[in-house]
N, C-alpha and C positions, 0 to 999 in steps of 0.2 A: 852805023856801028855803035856799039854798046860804050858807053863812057860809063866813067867811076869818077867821080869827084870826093877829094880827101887826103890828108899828105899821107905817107906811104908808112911812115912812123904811128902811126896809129893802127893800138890792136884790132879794130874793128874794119878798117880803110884796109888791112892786112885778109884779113880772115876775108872778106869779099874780095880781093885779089886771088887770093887761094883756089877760092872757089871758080873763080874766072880760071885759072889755068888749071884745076883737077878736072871741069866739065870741057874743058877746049874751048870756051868762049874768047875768042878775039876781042879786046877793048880798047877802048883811048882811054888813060889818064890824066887826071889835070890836077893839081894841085889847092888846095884848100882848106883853109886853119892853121894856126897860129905859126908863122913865119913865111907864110903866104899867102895868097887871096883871101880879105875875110868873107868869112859866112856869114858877116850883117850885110855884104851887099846885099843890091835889091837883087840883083837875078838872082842869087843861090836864097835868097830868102824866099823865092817865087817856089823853089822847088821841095823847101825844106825850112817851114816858118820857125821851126824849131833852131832853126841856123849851127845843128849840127853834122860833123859827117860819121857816115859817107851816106854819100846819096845814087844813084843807078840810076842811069836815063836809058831806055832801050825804046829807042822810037816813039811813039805816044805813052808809055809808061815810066811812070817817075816813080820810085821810091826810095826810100830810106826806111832809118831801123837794120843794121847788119843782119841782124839772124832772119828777117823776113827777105832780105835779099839773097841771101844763102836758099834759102828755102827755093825763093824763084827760079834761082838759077839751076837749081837742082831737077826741079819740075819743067821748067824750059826746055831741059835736054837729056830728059829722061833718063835720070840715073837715079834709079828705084836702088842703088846701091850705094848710094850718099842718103838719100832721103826716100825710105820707103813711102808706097802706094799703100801697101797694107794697113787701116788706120791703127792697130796696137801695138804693131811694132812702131809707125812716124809718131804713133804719141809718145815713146820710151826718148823714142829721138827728141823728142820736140822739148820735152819735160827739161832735161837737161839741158836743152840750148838756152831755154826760158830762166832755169835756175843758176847759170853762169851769168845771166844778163843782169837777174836780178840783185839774187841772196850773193852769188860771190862774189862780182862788181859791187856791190853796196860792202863789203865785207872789208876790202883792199886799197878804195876809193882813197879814205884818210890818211893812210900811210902812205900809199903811193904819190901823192896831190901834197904833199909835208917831205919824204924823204927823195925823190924823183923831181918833181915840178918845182917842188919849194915855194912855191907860194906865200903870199901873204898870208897870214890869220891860219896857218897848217901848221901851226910850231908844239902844239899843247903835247909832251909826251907819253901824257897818258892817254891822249885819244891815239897817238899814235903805237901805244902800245895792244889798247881795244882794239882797235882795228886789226893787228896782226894777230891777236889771240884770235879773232875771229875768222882770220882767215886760214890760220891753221888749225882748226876746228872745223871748216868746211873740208878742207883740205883732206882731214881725216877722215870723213864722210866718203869724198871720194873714193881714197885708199878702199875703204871699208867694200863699198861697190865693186870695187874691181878686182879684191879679193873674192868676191862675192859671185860674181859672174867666173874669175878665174882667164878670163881673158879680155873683156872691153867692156865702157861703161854700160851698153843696151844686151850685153850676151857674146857669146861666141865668132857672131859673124861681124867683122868689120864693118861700121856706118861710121858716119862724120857728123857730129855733132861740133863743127865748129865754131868758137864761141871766144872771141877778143881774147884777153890774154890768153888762154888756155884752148887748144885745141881737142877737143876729146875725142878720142876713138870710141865709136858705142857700136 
């Protein structure tokens, strides 16, 4: 059976849950990161040197990285209507899922990690204010697109591009 390792609270350990029950995939969960099993053990570092989650074990195949596990999942059980076959429509899709991982996670990171987590050394208000200018500025970007298309990020027909905090319709 397919397992997912990662606490459930986590936008990314989320968005591959999602995807587990949009394709019908059956899994085991187990829990992992911060207020349960760490990711510096040795086994989860075996599978994930990066000692982040989520991680997907499906038999002999191990990965991590959410959006590349979204992807598999999608192509595992043939939902050309999550993740298209066609390559310019899956790259419209992809583009976006890349760009949530990236530019909007890099965007939100500081505020989120200062007003959410609260962390140590996330106190400076003005990086916490950069940050949110900048994520309302992506933000805007999107609006823009989807005004743009008039109905979802990638055009008219519903895909899933989704992508840790944000789930987008494309």
């Amino acid at each position: 059976m397919l397992r997912v390792l990662g606490k459930a609270s986590s936008i990314n350990v989320r968005k591959v849950l999602w995807t587990c029950a949009e394709v019908g995939c059956p899994y085991e969960h187990e829990d992992w990161g911060s207020g349960f099993r760490s990711t510096s053990e040795p086994e989860f570092l075996a599978l994930n040197p990066n000692a982040l989650v989520p991680v997907m074990v499906d038999s002999d195949v191990v990965l991590w990285e959410s959006n590349t596990i979204c992807r598999y999942l999608a192509s595992r059980h043939g939902r050309d209507d999550l993740l298209p076959s066609a390559p310019a429509e899956r790259a419209r899709v992809e583009q976006w899922m890349d760009w949530q991982a990236t530019d909007l996670n890099s965007a939100w990171r500081y505020a989120f990690v200062a007003l959410v987590r609260r962390l140590p050394g996330y106190a400076d208000p003005g990086l916490v204010a950069a940050s949110a200018r900048e994520w309302n500025r992506l933000m805007g970007l999107l609006d823009r697109q989807l005004e743009k298309t008039g109905a979802y990020v990638t055009g008219e027909r519903w895909r899933t591009s989704c992508s840790g905090f944000l789930c987008i319709a494309g």
